[in-house]
C-alpha positions in Angstrom: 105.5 64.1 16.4 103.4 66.5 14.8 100.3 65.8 17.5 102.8 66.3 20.4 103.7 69.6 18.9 100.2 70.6 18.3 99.3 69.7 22.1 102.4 71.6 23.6 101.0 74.8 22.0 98.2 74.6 23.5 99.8 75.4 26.5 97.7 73.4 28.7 98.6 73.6 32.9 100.3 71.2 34.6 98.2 67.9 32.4 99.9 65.1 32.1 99.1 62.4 29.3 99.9 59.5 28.0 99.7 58.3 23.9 99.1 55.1 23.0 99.3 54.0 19.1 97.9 50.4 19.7 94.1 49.9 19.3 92.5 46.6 21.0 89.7 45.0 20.1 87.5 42.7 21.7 85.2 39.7 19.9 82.6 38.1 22.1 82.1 34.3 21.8 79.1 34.5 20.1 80.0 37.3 17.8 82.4 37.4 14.1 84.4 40.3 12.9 85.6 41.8 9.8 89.2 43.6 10.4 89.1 46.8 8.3 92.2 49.1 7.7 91.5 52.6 6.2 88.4 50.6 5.0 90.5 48.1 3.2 89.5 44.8 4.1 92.1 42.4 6.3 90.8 39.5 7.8 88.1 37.4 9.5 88.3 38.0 13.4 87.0 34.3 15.5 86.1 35.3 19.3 89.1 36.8 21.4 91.6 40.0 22.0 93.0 41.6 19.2 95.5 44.2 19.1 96.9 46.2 16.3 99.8 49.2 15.8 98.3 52.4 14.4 94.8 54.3 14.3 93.6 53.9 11.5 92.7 49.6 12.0 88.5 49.2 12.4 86.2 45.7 13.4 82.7 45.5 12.5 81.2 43.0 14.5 78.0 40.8 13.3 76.0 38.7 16.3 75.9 35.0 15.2 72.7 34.3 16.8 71.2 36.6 13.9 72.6 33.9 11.2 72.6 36.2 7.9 75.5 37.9 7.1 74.3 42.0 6.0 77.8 43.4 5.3 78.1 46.3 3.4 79.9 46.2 -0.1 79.6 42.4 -0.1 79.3 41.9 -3.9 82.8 43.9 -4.0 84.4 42.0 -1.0 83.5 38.9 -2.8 85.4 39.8 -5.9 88.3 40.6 -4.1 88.5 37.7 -0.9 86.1 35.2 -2.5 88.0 32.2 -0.8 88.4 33.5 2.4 85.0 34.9 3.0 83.9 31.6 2.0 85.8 29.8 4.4 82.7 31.6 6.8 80.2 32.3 4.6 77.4 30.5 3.0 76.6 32.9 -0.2 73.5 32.5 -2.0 73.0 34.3 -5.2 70.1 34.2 -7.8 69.7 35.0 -11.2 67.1 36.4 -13.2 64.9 33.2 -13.1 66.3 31.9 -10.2 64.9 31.9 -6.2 66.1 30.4 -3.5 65.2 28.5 0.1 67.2 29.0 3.0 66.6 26.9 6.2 68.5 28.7 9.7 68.2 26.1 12.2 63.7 25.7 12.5 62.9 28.4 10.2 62.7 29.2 6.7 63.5 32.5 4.6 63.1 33.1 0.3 65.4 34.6 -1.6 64.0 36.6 -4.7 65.5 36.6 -8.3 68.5 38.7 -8.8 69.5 39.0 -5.1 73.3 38.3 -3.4 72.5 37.1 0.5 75.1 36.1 3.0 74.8 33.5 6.5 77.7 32.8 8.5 78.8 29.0 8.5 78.6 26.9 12.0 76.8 28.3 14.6 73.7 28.0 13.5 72.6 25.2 10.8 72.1 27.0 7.5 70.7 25.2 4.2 70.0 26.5 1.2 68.1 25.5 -2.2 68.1 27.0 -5.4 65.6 26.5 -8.0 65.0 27.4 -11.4 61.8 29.3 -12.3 61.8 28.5 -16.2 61.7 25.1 -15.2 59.0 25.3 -12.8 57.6 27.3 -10.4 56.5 24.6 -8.0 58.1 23.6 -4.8 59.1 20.2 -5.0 56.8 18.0 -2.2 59.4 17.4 -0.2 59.7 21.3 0.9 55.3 21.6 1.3 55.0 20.2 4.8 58.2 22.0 5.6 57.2 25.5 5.2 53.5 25.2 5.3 53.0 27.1 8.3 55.8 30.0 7.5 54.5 33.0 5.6 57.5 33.2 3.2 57.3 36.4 1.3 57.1 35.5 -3.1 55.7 32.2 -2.4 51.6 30.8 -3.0 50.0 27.9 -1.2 47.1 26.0 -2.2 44.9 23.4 -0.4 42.2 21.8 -2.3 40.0 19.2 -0.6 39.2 16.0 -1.7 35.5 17.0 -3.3 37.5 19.9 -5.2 39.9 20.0 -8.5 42.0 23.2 -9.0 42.3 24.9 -12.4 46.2 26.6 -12.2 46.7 30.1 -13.9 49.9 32.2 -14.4 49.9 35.2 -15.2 45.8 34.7 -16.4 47.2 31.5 -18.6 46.0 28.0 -17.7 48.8 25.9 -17.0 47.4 22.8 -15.5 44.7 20.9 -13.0 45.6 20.1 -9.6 44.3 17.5 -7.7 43.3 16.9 -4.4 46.7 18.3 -1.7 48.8 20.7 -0.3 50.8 22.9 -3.0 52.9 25.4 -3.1 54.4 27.8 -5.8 57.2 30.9 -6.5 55.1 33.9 -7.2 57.8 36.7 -7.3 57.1 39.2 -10.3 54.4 36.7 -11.4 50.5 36.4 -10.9 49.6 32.6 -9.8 46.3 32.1 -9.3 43.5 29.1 -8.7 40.2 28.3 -9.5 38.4 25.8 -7.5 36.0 23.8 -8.8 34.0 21.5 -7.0 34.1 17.5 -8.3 30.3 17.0 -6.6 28.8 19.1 -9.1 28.8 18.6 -12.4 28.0 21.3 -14.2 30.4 23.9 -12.5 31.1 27.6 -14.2 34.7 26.8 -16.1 36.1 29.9 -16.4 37.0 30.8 -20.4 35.5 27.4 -21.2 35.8 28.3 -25.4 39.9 28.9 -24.5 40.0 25.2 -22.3 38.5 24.0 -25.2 40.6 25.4 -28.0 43.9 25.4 -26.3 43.8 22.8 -23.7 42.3 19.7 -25.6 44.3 17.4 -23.5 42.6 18.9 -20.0 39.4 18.6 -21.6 39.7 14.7 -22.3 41.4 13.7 -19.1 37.9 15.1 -17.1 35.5 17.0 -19.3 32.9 16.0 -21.6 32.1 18.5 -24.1 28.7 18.8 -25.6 28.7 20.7 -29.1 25.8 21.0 -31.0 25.2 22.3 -34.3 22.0 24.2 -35.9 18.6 22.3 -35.5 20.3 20.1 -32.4 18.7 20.3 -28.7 20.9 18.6 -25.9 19.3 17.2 -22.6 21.8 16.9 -20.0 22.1 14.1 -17.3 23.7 13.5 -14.4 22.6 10.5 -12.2 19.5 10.2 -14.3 18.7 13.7 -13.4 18.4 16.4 -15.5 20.7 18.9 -15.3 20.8 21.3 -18.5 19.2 21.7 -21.6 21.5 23.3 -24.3 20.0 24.8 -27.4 21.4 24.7 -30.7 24.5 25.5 -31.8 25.7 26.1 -27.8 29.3 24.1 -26.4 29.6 23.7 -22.8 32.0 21.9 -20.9 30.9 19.0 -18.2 32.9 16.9 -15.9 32.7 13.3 -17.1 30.3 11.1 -16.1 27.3 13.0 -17.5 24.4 11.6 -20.2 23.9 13.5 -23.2 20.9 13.3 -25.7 21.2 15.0 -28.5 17.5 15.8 -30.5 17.2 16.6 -34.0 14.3 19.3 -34.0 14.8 20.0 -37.9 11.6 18.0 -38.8 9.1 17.5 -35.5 9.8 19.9 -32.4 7.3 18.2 -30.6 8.2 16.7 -27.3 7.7 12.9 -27.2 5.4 11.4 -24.2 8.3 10.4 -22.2 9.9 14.0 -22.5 6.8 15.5 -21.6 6.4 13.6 -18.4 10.4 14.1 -17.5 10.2 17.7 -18.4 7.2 19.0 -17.6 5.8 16.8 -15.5 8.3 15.5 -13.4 10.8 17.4 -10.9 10.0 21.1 -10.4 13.5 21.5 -11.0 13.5 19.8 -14.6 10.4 22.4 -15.8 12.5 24.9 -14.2 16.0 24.4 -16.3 12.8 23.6 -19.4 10.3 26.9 -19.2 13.0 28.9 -21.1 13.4 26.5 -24.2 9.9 25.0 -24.4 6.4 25.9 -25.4 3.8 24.2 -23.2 0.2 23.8 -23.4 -2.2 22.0 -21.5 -5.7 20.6 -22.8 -8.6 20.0 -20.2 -10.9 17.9 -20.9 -14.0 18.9 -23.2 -11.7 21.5 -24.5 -10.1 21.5 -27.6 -6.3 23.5 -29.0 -5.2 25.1 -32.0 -1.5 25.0 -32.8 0.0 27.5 -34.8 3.5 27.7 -35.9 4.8 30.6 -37.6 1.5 32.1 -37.5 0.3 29.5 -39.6 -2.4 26.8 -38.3 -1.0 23.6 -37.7 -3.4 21.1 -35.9 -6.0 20.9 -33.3 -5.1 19.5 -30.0 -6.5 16.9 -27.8 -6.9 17.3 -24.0 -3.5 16.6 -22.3 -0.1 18.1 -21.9 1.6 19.7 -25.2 5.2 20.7 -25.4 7.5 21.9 -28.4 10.6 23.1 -28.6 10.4 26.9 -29.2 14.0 27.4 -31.3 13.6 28.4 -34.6 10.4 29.6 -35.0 7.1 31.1 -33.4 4.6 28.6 -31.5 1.2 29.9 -30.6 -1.6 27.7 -29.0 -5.4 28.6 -28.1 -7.7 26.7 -26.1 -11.3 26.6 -26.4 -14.0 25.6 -24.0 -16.5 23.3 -25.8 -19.0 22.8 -22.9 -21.7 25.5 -23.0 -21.0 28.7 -21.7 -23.0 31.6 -20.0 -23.2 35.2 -21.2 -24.5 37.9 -19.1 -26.0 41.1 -20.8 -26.7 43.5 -17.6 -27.9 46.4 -17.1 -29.5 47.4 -20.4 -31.3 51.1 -20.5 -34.0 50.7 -23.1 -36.6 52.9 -23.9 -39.9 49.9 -25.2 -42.3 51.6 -28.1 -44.3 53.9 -26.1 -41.7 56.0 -24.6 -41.2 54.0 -21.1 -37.5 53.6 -20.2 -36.9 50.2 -18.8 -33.4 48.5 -17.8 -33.1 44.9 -18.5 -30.7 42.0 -17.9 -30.2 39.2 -20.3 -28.6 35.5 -20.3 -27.3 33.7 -23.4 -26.2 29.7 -23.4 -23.6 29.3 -26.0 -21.1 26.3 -27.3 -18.4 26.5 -29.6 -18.7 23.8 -32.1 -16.3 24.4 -34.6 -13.2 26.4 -32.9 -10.9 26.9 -35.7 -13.4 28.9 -37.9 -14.2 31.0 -35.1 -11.1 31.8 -34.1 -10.3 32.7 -38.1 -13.4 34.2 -38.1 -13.8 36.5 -35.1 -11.3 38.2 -33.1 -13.4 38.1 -29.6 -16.1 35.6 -29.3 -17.2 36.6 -26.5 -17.4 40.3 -27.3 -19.3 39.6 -30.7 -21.6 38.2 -29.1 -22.3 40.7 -26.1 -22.3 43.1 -28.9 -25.0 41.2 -31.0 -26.9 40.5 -28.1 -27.5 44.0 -27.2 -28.3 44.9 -30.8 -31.2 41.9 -30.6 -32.2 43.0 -27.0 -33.0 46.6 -28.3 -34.4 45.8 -31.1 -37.0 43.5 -29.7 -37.6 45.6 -26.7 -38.1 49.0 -29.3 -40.8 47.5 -31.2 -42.9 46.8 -28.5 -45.1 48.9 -25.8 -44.9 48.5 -21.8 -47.9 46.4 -21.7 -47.1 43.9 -24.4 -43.6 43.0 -22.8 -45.5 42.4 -19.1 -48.2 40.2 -21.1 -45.8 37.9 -23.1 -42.0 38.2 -22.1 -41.3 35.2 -24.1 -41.6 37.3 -26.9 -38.8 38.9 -26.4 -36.4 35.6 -26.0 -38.2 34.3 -29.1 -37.4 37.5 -30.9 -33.6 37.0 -29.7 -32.8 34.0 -30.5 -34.0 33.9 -33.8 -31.8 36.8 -34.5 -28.8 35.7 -32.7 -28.5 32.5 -34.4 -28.9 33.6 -37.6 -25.7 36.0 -36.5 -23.4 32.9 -35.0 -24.9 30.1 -37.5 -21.8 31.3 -40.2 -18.8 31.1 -37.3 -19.4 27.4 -35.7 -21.0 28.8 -32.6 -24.5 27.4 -31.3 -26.5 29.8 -28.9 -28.5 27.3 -27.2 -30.6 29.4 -24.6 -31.7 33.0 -24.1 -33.5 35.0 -21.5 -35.0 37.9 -20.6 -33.7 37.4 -16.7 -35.4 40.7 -15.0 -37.1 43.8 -16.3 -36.7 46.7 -14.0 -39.6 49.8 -14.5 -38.6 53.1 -13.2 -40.1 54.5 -9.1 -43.2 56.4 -10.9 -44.2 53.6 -13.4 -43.8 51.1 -10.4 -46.3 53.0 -8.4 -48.6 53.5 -11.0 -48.6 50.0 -12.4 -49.0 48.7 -8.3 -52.2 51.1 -8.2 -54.0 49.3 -11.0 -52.9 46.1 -10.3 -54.5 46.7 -6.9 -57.5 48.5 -7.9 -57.8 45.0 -10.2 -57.6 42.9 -7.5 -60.1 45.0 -4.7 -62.9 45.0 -7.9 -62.1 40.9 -8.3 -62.6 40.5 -4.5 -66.0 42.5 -4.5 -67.1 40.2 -7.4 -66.2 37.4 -5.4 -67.9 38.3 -2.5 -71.3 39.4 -4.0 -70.8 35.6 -5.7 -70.6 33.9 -2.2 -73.5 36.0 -0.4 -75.4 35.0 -3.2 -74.9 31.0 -2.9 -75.1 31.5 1.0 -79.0 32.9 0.5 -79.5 30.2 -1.6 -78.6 28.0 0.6 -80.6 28.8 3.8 -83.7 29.1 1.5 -83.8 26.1 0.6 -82.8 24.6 3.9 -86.1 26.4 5.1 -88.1 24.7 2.6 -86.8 21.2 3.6 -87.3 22.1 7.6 -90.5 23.3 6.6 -91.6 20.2 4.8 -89.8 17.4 7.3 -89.9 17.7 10.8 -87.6 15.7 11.2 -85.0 17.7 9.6 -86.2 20.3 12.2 -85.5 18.7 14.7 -82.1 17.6 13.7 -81.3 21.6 13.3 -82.6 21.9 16.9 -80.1 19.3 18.3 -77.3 20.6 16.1 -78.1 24.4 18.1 -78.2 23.1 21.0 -74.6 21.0 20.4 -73.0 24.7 19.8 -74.6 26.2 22.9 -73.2 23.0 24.9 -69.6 24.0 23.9 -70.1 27.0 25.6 -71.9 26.3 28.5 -70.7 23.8 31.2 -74.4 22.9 32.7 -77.9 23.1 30.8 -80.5 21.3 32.9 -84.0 20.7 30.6 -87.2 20.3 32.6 -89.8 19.2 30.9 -89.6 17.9 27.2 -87.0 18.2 24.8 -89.7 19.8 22.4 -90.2 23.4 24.5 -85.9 23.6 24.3 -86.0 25.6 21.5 -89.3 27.6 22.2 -87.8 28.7 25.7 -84.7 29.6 24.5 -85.8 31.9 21.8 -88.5 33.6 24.5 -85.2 34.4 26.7 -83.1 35.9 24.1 -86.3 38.0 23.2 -86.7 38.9 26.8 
């Protein structure tokens, strides 16, 4: 009454209408409706016509091909009309430690802790699956192959393969291995984490292996062998027959079973055995690579000889071959020394000799060590004691002595060495065998000089020589004249010995007359 009154005043020309105080309402076949009136709610509406008396009558309408239920002020509608909303609803509710699986038809969907969700009843298949998270947080196998493929939102999957074992962790806390499979877990307001480790390897990096030690004892003896050593103890890890690690003392690691451990005592002898030495250090590259770190090798040649020293204190000499000690616990320090005899170059040497003449020489010493550990507590450098002695020797003998008298007798110098050097070396073990004088070197000017006289010598000794020979060769024909004179014979052997040369340079002589005129007519032609 009151709206007609309210529309005759406004006076509207000539407009006829008509009121109607029904509202219909229409539910598709595939749809669901909630009948409200002034928001108060009535009824479940199935598919069909509905008509109601009044304006104040609403229908919300929900498509059941979308199969969860989002009404608004469910948790109060449920209070209120719990049994006949559930007549078409499916209600899932979880608690604090609670989550949920719902399977709509082929898919899956979670449901998080402390969460009211609602899926209409019949048109499509709906199944749901609580579970409770104190008990576990793993999916139960049945559910893995299931949902494998959906990303789920609060759920974790794992595969490991068959070479692998997982280590489980929640919230940073181990909770257990896995083996081999598919898994799945809840991980809704809670970290869950793996670590893989692979079987094929047996010395893999356990995480926080003192804490699976000390708090999961029953893990470690189901697939770990621990090693634990204690102070003086050296462990040699193997795996296959292979070595693998070397522990040193008072070190716990964790293995996966099926290793060898040897534990060494190294309180009383830290030397390596034979067999140790020829696993370590001379087998596998890889076994003096794990081995470098925790051992002290040295190797002997031959006609050599070692000193040990341990804790800077001298232990024992060496004999050539392979050495090897284990270095924990104290200081290891090894020398070798060459016993064959060994060559010393002096060089280069600027020397003034006693009469002012500056000459550079080079000297050579032979030397053998024959007694290594009193020259090694003896002298600090060998080798530079006794370039440093030399020298001293060298100058001294070359000092005392003028240009001339080293060019006459250089082994005067050697002699002069080497009875000074040995005298030096007798009180240290060493044995200087050999020394030389190798070169001498005079200055330009004192070269040319020295080349002058020595050729002036020589041109007077060839003179000498000479005069010598013409001397003989007057001698000689003299008394060849005597003999001619006396046996003509002779003479006429001289004349057939002149006429032999002349034949080697003439192809043709023709002699008329006797042979006896040869000689006369040839010395009338040379005269004419």
């Amino acid at each position: 009454m009151f709206l007609l009154n309210f529309l005759r005043r406004l006076k509207l020309p000539k407009l006829s209408m008509k009121i109607s105080f029904w509202k219909t309402f229409y539910i598709k076949p595939n749809e669901i409706g909630i009948l409200y009136h002034r928001s108060d709610f009535k009824k479940i509406l199935q598919p069909g016509t509905y008509t109601y008396f009044g304006w104040h009558w609403q229908v919300t309408t929900f498509d059941l091909n979308q199969p969860e239920a989002k009404i608004e002020n469910l948790e109060l509608l449920l209070q209120n009309h719990s049994s006949e909303l559930q007549q078409y609803l499916i209600v899932v509710r979880t608690g604090f430690n609670q989550a949920a699986l719902v399977r709509l038809g082929q898919t899956w969907i979670s449901v998080a802790p402390n969460q009211l969700r609602a899926f209409w009843r019949g048109f499509i298949e709906v199944e749901t699956h609580l579970f409770n998270l104190e008990e576990s947080l793993e999916l139960p196998a049945e559910f893995v192959q299931q949902i494998w493929k959906i990303a789920l939102n609060g759920i974790t999957k794992f595969q490991i393969s068959e070479y692998q074992i997982g280590l489980l962790y929640v919230q940073g806390n181990f909770v257990r291995p896995l083996e081999p499979g598919e898994y799945t877990f809840w991980s809704v307001n809670r970290d869950v984490s793996l670590q893989i480790l692979s079987r094929i390897v047996p010395n893999p990096n356990f995480p926080l292996e003192d804490v699976l030690i000390e708090k999961h004892p029953e893990f470690v003896s189901d697939y770990c062998t621990v090693v634990q050593l204690q102070n003086q103890q050296v462990a040699i890890v193997r795996y296959q027959s292979k070595v693998i690690s070397i522990l040193a003392p008072c070190s716990r690691k964790l293995f996966w079973q099926g290793v060898e451990v040897e534990v060494i005592d190294i309180s009383n002898d830290a030397k390596l055995p034979s067999r140790l030495i020829a696993e370590l250090v001379s087998g596998l590259p890889e076994a003096l690579t794990l081995s470098r770190s925790s051992l002290h090798i040295c190797e002997v040649p031959t006609q050599h000889i070692g000193l040990l020293y341990v804790n800077q204190e001298f232990q024992t000499q060496l004999q050539p071959g392979k050495h090897a000690w284990w270095v924990f616990g104290r200081s290891l320090q090894t020398e070798v020394f060459d016993l064959r005899q060994q060559a010393l170059e002096v060089s280069g040497q600027d020397i003034l000799s006693k009469d002012k003449v500056p000459l550079r020489l080079n000297l050579t010493a032979g030397f053998r060590i024959l007694d290594p550990l009193r020259a090694k507590n003896s002298l600090s450098d060998i080798a530079g004691y006794l370039y440093k002695e030399l020298q001293f020797a060298l100058r001294g003998a070359v000092g005392e002595r003028t240009l001339d008298a080293l060019l006459e007798d250089k082994g005067a110098i050697d002699r002069s060495i080497s009875e000074y050097i040995r005298q030096k070396t007798a009180d240290y073990g060493i044995e200087v065998d050999s020394v030389g004088v190798k070169d001498i070197i005079l200055p330009g000017e004192i070269k040319t000089i020295l080349s002058k006289v020595v050729e002036a010598e020589k041109a007077a000794q060839a003179n000498v020589v000479r005069r010598r020979e013409e001397t003989a060769a007057t001698r000689s024909m003299l008394n060849t004249a005597k003999v001619m004179e006396d046996n003509p014979v002779a003479l006429r052997l001289k004349e057939l010995e002149v006429l032999e040369r002349i034949a080697e340079k003439i192809e043709k002589i023709q002699v008329n007359g006797s042979l006896d005129s040869i000689l006369t007519d040839l010395i009338r032609i040379n005269r004419e």
